[in-house]
C-alpha positions, 0 to 999 in steps of 0.5 A, spaced: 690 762 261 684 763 267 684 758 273 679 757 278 682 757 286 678 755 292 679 759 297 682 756 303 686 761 307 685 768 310 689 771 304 684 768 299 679 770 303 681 776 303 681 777 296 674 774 295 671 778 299 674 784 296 673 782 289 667 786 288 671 793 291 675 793 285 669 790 279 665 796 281 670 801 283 667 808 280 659 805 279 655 811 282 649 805 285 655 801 289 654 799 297 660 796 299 658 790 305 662 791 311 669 787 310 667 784 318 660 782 317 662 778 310 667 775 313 663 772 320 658 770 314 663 766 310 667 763 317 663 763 324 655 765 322 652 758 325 650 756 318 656 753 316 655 748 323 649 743 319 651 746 312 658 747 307 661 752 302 667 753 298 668 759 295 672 760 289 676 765 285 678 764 278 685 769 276 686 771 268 694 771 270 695 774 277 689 778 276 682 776 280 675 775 274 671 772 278 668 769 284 662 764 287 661 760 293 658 753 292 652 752 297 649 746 300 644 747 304 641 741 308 636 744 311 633 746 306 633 741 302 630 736 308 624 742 309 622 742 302 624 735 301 629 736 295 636 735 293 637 742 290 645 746 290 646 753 291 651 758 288 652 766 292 656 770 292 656 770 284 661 776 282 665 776 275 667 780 269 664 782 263 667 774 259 662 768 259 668 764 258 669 765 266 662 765 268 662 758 264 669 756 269 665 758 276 658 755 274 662 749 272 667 748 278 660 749 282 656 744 278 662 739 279 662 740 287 655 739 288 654 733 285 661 731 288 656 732 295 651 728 292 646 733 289 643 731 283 637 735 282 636 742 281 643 748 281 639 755 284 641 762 285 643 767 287 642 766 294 648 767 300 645 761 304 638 762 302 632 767 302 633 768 309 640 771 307 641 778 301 639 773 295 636 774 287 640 777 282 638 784 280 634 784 273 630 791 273 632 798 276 640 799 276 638 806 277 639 808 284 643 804 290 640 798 294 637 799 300 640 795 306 641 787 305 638 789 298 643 785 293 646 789 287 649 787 280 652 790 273 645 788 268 650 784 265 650 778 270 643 775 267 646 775 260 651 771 263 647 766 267 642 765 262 647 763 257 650 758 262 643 755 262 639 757 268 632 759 267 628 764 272 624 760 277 620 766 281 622 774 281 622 778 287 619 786 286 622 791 291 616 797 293 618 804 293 615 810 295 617 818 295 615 823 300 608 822 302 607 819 295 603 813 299 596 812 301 594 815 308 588 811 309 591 805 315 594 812 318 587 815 317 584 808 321 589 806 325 584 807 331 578 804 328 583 798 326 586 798 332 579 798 337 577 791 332 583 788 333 582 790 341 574 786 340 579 780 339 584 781 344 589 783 340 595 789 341 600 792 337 606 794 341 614 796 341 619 789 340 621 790 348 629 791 347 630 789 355 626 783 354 630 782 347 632 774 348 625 772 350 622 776 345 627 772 339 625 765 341 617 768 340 619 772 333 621 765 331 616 762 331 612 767 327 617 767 323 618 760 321 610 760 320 609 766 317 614 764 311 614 758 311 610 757 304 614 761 300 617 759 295 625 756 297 623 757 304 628 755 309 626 756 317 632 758 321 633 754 326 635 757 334 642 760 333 641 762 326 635 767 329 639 769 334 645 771 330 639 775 324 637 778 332 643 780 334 645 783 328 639 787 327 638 789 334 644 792 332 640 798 327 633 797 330 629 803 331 624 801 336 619 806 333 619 801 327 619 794 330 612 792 332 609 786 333 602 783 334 600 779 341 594 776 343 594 774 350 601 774 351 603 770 344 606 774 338 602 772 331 605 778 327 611 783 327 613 788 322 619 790 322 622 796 319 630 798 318 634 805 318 637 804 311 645 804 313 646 804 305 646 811 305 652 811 310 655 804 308 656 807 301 662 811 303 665 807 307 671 805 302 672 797 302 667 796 306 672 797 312 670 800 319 678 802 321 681 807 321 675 812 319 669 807 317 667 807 325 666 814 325 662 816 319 657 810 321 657 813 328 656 820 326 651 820 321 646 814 323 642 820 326 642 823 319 639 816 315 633 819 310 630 813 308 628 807 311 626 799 308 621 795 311 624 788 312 619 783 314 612 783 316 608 777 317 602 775 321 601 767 322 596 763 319 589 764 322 589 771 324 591 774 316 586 778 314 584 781 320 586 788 319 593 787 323 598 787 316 594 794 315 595 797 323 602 795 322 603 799 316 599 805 318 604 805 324 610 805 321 607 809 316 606 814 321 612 813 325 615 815 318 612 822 317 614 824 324 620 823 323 620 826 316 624 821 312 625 823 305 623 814 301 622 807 304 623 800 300 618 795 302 621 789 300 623 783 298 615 780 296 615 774 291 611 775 285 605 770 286 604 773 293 598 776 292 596 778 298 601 782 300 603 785 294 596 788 293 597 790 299 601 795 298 599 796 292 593 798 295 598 804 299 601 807 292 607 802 292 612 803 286 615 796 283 620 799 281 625 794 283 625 786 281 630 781 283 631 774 280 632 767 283 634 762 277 635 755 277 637 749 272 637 742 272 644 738 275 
């Protein structure tokens, strides 16, 4: 006989946070979250300070099968002016019957908040946090804050009623696989830039907290027509900052300035995964400290994580610069893969972009959605 039990203690937290160690012990591609990372999302992250969460368990016996959080995002809901639910968190075993019991107790809970409209996910917290459910390329591991399932999850969700709502595609390149071209002209692009003020330069690590409150703003800017967009709100941003001030390369954060005020950044990152992967249950103590610290300098491949430039100065040539920078910085430091992504599929702009680069789509990641 399955139950479901909402999580309310350190143990239960413990155990849900843990429960995918288990689902996938064995599975070649899996990249177990650092245990301290989850828990400061799930408890502390400034998030939970306007929003709420319950996450959930359900046991066959004394066994965990499954867990979800239920997501109400308010501030979501007031930017896009809608009543929307969220589920995150989303892991079970191969068995509808429980799939069924977490989607259902979420359901309940949502509309026990008041949400009457749409049920999304996956998304833990929203598009600004790892979201989307993997649908297409299971054959290699996630790269950092990529998310990760068993093929079998989509089956599960749709039998449960959802539906797509958008797909997101990860772009993959191998060796010097990518056009050179933004590097070939990188000097002519930035003399143009130049004609209209414009500079590309390093994210100033010494400056970090000024910088933060400037990168917002782009941030908020930039993405805020993408599709279930959330703007972060000033301690939100500080704590993403923080965390990725953490494994910044300074070689791959770059923004875009005219007459002192940022319009663009791009900002790539080490891929972590590479060490995390080894990092058993996602614990730093007693050895997990070690391997990070002892081959952070041996990471090969590299994510680019965002790239957005304001309204007004796209097309310009400043995404194109800031390609051909880190493209650049890549070669030299002879990385072996990167992954640029996620970009939604209707982004045009972006997405030929880097097609335009020899980029592989090679991955794709699902947002689904059905009606309260």
């Amino acid at each position: 006989m399955k139950k479901i039990v909402p999580v309310n203690s350190k143990k239960e937290l413990t155990s849900f946070i843990d429960f995918p160690h288990d689902l996938y012990q064995g599975d070649p591609n899996y990249v177990p979250e650092l245990f301290i990372a989850q828990r400061d999302l799930l408890t502390t992250h400034p998030f939970h300070e306007h929003n709420s969460l319950q996450a959930f368990l359900v046991y066959d016996g004394d066994k965990i099968v499954g867990r979800i959080a239920a997501i109400l995002n308010n501030a979501h809901n007031e930017f896009n002016k809608v009543n929307d639910g969220f589920f995150g968190f989303f892991d079970c075993i191969d068995d509808q019957e429980t799939a069924d019991l977490l989607f259902a107790t979420v359901t309940k809970w949502l509309k026990d908040k008041g949400v009457d409209q749409k049920f999304i996910g996956p998304v833990n917290f929203s598009t600004n946090e790892a979201c989307g459910l993997l649908v297409e390329g299971f054959d290699s591991p996630p790269f950092l804050m990529q998310t990760y399932n068993y093929p079998y999850y989509a089956r599960l969700i749709e039998n449960a009623g959802f539906t797509k709502q958008v797909d997101m595609i990860a772009w993959h390149w191998v060796g010097e696989s990518y056009d050179d071209k933004s590097v070939r002209l990188l000097n002519a692009l930035q003399e143009r830039l130049k004609r209209n003020n414009i500079v590309i330069r390093k994210v100033n690590l010494k400056n970090f907290k000024e910088e933060t409150v400037k990168l917002r703003e782009v941030y908020n800017s930039a993405w805020d027509q993408n599709t279930g967009f959330v703007p972060l709100n000033d301690d939100e941003f500080k704590y993403l900052a923080n965390d990725l001030k953490l494994i910044l390369d300074p070689d791959f954060a770059l923004v875009a300035e005219q007459d002192g005020k940022i319009v663009a950044f791009g900002i790539a990152l080490p891929n972590f995964n590479e060490i995390l992967q080894k990092v058993k249950r996602g614990r730093l103590l007693p050895w997990g400290i070690f391997k990070i610290l002892l081959n952070k300098n041996k990471i090969k491949s590299l994510r680019i994580y965002a790239l957005g430039v304001v309204d007004g100065y796209r097309k310009m040539g400043i995404e194109a610069v800031l390609y051909g920078t880190i493209i650049k910085e890549y070669k030299r430091k002879g990385l072996l893969h990167a992954e640029a992504g996620w970009t939604l599929e209707n982004n045009t702009l972006i997405n030929e972009a880097i097609m335009a680069i020899k980029g592989d789509p090679y991955k794709k990641y699902r947002l689904y959605e059905k009606q309260i």
